[in-house]
C-alpha positions, 0 to 999 in steps of 0.5 A, a space after each residue: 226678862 233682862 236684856 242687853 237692852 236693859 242693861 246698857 241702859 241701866 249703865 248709860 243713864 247711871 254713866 249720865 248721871 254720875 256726870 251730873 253729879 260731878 258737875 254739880 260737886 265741880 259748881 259746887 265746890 267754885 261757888 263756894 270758892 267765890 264765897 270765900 274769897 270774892 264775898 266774905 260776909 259771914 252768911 256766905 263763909 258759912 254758906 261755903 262749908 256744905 258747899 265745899 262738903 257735899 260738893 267733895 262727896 257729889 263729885 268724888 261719887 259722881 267720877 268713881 261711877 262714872 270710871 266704873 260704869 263702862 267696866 259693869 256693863 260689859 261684865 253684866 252683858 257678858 255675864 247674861 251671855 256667857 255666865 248667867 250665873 254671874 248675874 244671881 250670884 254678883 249682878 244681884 247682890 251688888 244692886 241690892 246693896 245698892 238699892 239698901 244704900 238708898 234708903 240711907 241716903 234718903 234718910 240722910 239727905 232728909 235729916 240734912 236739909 231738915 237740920 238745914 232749914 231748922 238752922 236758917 229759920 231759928 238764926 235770926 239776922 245777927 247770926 249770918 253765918 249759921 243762916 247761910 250755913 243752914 240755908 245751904 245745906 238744906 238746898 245742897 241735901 234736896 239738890 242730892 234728895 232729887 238726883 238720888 230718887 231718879 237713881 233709885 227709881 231706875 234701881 228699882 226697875 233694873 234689879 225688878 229686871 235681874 230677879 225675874 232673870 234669876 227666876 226664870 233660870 
């Protein structure tokens, strides 16, 4: 049965980590500045670019959940009280597009760090950009691979909660 418990904890720990998220774009995005202007090489110019990608998508996702968390939770809090139906008829919804999306990024994070690693081992030393490229991108996508399987986890056991919610009504 869902509860405001349920709820509110859903949307802190998803609040908790939409920080971690910005965090790491924020690192991100420094660390490749330092690449580019402090060490030059070509392994860290390379290196700089899904730095500078995938910190600019972890960090512009990480603040728009985090600016909206707080506005879901009281809409779902209220809907549980005072328009049940809300929560089949958009709580619902919205999770399982979310639980789908998932699936993609999974699937894309998988195909990135894959293609990252693939690029660093078949590079040999002369070709330091590709290297770092390749190695950076691989740790970028298993860095956003880990933080998106404990959010999805977390989906899992919230949306499981708003269908025996729905059910039950």
């Amino acid at each position: 049965m869902l509860t405001k418990t349920d709820i509110e904890k859903y949307f802190l720990a998803e609040k908790q980590e939409s920080l971690l998220f910005l965090a790491i774009g924020i690192t991100a995005l420094v660390l490749a500045l330092v690449f580019l202007l402090g060490l030059k090489t070509p392994f860290y110019k390379g290196a700089a670019i899904p730095l500078i990608t995938i910190g600019v998508l972890l960090g512009t996702v990480g603040y728009t959940v985090y600016k909206r968390s707080d506005a879901d939770r009281v809409r779902v809090v209220y809907a549980l009280d005072m328009i049940p139906g809300d929560i089949a008829g958009r709580e619902l919804p919205r999770m399982e597009t979310v639980m789908k999306n998932f699936i993609i990024y999974r699937y894309t994070e998988i195909a990135l760090a894959l293609a990252g690693l693939l690029l660093f081992f078949s590079c040999n030393a002369d070709r330091a950009f590709w290297r770092g490229l390749g190695l950076t991108l691989a740790i970028m996508a298993m860095t956003a691979l880990a933080a998106d399987y404990f959010a999805e986890k977390r989906g899992k056991i919230y949306i499981n909660a708003i269908r025996l919610f729905v059910q039950q009504r």
